[in-house]
C-alpha beads as a LAMMPS data file, in Angstrom:
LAMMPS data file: protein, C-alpha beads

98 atoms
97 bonds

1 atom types
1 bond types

-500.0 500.0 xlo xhi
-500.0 500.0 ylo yhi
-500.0 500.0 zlo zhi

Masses

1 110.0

Atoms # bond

1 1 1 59.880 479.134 258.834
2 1 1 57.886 482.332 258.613
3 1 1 59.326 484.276 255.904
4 1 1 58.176 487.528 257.208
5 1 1 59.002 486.899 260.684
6 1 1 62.964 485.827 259.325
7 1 1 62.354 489.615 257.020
8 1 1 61.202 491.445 259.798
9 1 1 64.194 490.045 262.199
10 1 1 66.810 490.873 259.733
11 1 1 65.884 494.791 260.033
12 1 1 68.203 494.790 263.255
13 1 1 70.780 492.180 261.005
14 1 1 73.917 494.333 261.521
15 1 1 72.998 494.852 265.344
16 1 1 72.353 491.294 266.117
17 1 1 75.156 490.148 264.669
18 1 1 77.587 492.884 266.076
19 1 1 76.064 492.069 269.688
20 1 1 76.570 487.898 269.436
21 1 1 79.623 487.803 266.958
22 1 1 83.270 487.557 268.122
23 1 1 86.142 489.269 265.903
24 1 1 87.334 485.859 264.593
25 1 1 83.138 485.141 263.792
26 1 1 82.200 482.800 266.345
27 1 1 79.264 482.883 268.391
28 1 1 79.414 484.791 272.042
29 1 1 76.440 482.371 272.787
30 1 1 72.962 481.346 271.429
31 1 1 70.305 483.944 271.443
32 1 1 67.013 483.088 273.714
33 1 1 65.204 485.412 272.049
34 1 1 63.919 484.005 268.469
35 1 1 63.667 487.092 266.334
36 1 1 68.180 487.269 267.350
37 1 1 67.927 483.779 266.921
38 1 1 66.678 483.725 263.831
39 1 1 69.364 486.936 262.794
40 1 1 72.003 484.572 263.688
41 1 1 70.688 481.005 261.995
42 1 1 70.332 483.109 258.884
43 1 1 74.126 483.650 258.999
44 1 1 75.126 480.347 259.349
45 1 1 72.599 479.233 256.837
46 1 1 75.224 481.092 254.256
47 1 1 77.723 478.274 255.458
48 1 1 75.988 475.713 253.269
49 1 1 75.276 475.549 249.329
50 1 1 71.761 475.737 248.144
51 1 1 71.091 472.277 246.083
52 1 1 74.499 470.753 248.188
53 1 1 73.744 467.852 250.464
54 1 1 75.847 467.313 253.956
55 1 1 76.541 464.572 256.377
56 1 1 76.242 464.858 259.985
57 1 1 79.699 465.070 260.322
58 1 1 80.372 468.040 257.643
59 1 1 77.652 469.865 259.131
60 1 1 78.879 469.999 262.888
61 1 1 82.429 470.802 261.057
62 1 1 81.142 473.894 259.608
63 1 1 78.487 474.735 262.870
64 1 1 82.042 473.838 265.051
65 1 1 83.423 476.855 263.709
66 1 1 81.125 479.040 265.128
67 1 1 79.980 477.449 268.531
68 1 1 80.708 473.988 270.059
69 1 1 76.763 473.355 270.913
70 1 1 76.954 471.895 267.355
71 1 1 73.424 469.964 268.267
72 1 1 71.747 472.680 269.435
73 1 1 72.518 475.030 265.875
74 1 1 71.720 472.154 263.753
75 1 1 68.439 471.663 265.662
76 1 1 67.733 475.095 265.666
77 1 1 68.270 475.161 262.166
78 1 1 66.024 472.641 260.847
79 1 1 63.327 473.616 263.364
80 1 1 62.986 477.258 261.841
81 1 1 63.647 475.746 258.336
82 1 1 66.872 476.631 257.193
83 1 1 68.204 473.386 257.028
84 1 1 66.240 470.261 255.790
85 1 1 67.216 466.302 257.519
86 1 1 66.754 463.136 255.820
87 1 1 68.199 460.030 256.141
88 1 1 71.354 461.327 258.070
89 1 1 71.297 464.280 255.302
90 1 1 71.204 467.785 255.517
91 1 1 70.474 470.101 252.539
92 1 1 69.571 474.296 252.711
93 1 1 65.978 474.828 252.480
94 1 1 66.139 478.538 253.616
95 1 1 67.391 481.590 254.632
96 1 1 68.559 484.597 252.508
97 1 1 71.064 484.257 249.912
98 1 1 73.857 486.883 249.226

Bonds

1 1 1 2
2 1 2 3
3 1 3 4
4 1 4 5
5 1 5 6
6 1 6 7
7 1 7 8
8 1 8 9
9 1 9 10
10 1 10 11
11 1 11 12
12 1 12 13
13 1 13 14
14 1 14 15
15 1 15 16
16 1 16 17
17 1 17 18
18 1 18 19
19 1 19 20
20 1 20 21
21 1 21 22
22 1 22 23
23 1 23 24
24 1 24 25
25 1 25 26
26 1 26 27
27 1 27 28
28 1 28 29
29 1 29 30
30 1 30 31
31 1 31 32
32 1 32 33
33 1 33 34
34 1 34 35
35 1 35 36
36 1 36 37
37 1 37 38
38 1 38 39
39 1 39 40
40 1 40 41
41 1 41 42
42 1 42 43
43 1 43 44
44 1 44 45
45 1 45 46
46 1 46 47
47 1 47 48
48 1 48 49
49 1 49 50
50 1 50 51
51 1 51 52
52 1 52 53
53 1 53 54
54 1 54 55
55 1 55 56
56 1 56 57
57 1 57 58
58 1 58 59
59 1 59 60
60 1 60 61
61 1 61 62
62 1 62 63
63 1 63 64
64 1 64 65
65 1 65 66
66 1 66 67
67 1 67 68
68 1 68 69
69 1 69 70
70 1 70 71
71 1 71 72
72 1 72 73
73 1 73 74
74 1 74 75
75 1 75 76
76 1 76 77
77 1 77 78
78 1 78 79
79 1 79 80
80 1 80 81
81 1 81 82
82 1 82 83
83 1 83 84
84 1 84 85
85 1 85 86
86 1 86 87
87 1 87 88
88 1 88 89
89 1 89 90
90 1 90 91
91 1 91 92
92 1 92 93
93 1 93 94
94 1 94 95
95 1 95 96
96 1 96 97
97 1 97 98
């Protein structure tokens, strides 16, 4: 991922996330646009532990929660480098930490 593309997204953070979060957190829908997109994959990114390593299965448990195009978040994640895949494992490789 570019790190100052992800930087330069987050400047409308609150926005983006106001405009594609429901009340109870989930996801209104995917954004098209990647500079939301990449607003929104940040915040899931804070579902999973730096240095922790996931299954498949826990990580469309915790994506499940937020929209049910599981494979499509997981994809978009490890395409723009939140999320690293090996070996049916998934482990946080990005994203901002708070």
């Amino acid at each position: 991922m570019d790190r100052p593309a992800l930087l330069d997204a987050l400047k409308d953070r609150d926005a983006v996330l106001r405009a594609f979060l429901t009340e109870d957190g989930s996801l209104r829908s995917i954004p098209t646009k990647l500079r939301k997109r990449l607003v929104v994959l940040d915040h899931l990114a804070q579902e999973f532990e730096p240095g922790e390593h996931y299954d498949e299965v826990e990580v469309n448990a915790r994506l499940r929660q937020f929209h049910p195009d599981v494979a499509a978040l997981r994809r978009y994640l490890v395409e723009e480098g939140f999320l690293d895949r090996r070996n049916g494992e998934y482990w946080r490789s990005g994203g901002t930490t708070s």
